[in-house]
C-alpha positions as a Markdown table, in Angstrom:
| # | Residue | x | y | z |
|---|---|---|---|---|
| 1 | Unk | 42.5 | -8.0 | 8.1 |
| 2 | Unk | 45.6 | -7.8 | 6.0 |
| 3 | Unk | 46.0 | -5.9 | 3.0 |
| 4 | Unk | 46.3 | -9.0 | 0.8 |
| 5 | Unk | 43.2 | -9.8 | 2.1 |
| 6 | Unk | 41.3 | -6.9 | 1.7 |
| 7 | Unk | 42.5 | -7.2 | -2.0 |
| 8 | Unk | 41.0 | -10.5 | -2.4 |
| 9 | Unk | 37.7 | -9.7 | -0.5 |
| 10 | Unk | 38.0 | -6.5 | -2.7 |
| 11 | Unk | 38.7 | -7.9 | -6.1 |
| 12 | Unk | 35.5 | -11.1 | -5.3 |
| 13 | Unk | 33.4 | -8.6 | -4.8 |
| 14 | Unk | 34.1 | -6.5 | -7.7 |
| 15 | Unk | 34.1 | -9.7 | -10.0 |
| 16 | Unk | 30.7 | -10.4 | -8.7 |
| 17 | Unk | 29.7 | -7.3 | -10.3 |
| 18 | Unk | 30.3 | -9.0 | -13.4 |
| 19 | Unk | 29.5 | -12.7 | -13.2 |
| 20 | Unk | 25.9 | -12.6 | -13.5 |
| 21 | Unk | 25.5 | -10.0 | -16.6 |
| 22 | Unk | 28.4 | -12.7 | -18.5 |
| 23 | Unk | 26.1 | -15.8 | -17.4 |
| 24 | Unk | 23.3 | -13.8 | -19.7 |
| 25 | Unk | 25.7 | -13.1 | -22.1 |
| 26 | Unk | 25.9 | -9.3 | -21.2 |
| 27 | Unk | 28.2 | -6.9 | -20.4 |
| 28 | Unk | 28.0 | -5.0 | -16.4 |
| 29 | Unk | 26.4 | -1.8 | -18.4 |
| 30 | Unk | 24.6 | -3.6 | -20.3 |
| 31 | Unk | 23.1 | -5.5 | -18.1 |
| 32 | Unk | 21.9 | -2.4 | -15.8 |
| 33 | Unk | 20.7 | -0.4 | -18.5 |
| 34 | Unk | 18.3 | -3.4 | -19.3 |
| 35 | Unk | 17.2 | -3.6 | -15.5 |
| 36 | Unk | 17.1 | -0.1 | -15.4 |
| 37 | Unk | 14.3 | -0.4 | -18.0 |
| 38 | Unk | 12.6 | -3.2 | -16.5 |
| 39 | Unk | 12.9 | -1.6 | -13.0 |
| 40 | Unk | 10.8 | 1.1 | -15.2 |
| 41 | Unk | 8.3 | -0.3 | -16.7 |
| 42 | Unk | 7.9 | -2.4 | -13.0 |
| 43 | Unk | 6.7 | 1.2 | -11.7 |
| 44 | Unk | 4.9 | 2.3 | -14.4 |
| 45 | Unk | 3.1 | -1.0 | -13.9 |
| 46 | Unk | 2.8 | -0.7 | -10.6 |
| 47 | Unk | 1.0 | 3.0 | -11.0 |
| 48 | Unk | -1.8 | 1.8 | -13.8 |
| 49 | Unk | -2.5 | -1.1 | -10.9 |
| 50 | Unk | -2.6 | 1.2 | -8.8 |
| 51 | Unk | -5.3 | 3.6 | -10.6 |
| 52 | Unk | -7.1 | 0.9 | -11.8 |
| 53 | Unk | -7.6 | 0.1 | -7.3 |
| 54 | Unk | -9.1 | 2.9 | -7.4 |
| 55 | Unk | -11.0 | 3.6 | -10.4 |
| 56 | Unk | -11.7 | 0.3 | -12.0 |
| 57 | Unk | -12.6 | 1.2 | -15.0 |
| 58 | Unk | -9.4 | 2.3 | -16.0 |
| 59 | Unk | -6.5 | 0.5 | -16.9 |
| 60 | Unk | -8.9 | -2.6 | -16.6 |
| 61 | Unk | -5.8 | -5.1 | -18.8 |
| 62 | Unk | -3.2 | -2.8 | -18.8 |
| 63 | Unk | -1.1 | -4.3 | -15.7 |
| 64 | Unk | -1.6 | -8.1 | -16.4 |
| 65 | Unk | -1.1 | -7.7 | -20.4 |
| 66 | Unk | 2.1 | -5.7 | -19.7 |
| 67 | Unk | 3.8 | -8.5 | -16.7 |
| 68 | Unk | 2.4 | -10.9 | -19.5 |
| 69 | Unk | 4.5 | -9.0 | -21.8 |
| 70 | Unk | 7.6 | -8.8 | -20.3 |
| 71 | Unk | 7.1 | -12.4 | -18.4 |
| 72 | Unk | 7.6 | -13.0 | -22.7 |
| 73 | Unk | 10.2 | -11.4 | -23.1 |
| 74 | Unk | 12.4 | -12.7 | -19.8 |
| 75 | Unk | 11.4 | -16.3 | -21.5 |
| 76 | Unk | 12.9 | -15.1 | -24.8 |
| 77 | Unk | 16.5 | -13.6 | -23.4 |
| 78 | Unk | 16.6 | -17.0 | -21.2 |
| 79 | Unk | 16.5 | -18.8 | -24.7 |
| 80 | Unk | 18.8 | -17.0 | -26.3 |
């Protein structure tokens, strides 16, 4: 591979980075910190489900109001 090539494989990649977060109308940095917090809440999620397997009368809503919750807000950012 030539060097101009590597620069152009380099530089698509890099600009990759950035294309989806300004298709949302957010900066790179912006855009992780708010997946960041999703990624998150996903586990946290994940862990009352998880409790709830095995004690059922815990956390009996909590997952399924709180994807419900979020599902709400992904629907208001895509309106935006």
């Amino acid at each position: 591979m030539s060097a101009s090539q590597t620069n152009s494989s380099r530089t698509g990649f890099l600009a990759s980075f950035k294309a989806h977060p300004a298709s949302v109308g957010e900066s790179y940095f912006g855009h992780m910190l708010f997946a960041a917090r999703f990624a998150a809440r996903l586990f946290l999620i994940a862990a009352a489900a998880l409790i709830h397997a095995i004690v059922p009368a815990w956390f009996e809503t909590t997952a399924s109001d709180q994807i419900k919750a979020m599902a709400e807000e992904m629907a208001a950012r895509k309106a935006r």
